[in-house]
N, C-alpha and C positions, 0 to 999 in steps of 0.2 A: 261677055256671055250673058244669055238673059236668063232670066228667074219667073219660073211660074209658081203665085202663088192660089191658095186655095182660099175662097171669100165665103164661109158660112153666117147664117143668123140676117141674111137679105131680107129688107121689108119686102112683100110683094109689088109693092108698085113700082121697086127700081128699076131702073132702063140701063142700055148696055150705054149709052151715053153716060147717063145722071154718074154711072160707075165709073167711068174713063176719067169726066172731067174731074172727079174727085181725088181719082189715086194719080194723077198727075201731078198733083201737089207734094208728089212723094219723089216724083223722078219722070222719067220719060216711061211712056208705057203705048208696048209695041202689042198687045189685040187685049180683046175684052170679051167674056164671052160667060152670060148670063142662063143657066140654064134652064128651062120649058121642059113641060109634061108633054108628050108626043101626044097623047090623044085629046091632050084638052087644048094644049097650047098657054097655059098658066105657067106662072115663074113657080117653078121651086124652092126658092129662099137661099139659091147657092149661085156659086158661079167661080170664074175664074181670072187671074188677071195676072198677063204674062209682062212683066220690066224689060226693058231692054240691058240694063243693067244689074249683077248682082250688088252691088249697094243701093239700088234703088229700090231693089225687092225690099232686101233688107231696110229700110227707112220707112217703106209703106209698112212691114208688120210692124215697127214701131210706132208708127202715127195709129194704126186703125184697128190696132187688135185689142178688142176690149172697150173699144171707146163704140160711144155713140152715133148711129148713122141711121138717118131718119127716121130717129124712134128708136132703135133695137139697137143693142151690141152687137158689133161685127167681133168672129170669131176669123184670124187672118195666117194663116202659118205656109210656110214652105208647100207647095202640093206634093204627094206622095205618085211617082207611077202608076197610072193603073194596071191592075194585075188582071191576068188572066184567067177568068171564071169558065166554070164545066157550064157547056150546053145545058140550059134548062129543059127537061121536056114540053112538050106542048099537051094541054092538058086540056081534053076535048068537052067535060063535063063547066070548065069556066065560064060564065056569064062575060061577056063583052057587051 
């Protein structure tokens, strides 16, 4: 069964690559997935990274959580499901 975890504290210049080839060294790892601001298209400093295995998962939050990754501490834990948020209204007076 695979394991998706959750990658916080990303420098901005990381690539969904530079991220794959790194947590491979944890286990096999079946997608990568770097998050971007939809309107600018900048990385957000977060992202995702699903194992194909749950000890692999497990072995990546041991190698990466806390330790140093280009600069910055990666923050690495199990992902939580995302939950279902109410409809925000549309708010006509917002600057875009």
């Amino acid at each position: 069964m695979s394991k998706k975890l959750y990658v916080g504290n990303l420098p901005f210049s990381t690539t969904t690559e530079s991220l794959k080839e790194s947590f491979q060294k944890a286990g096999e790892v079946e997608d990568v997935f770097v998050m971007t601001d939809k309107m600018t298209g900048r990385p957000r400093g977060f992202g995702f990274v699903t194992m194909v295995t749950d000890e692999g998962g497990q072995s990546a939050i041991d190698m990466y959580n806390d330790k140093e990754f280009e600069g910055r501490r990666l923050v690495v834990n199990e992902a939580r499901p995302k939950e279902d948020r109410p409809r925000r209204p549309f708010n006509r007076d917002r600057q875009y």
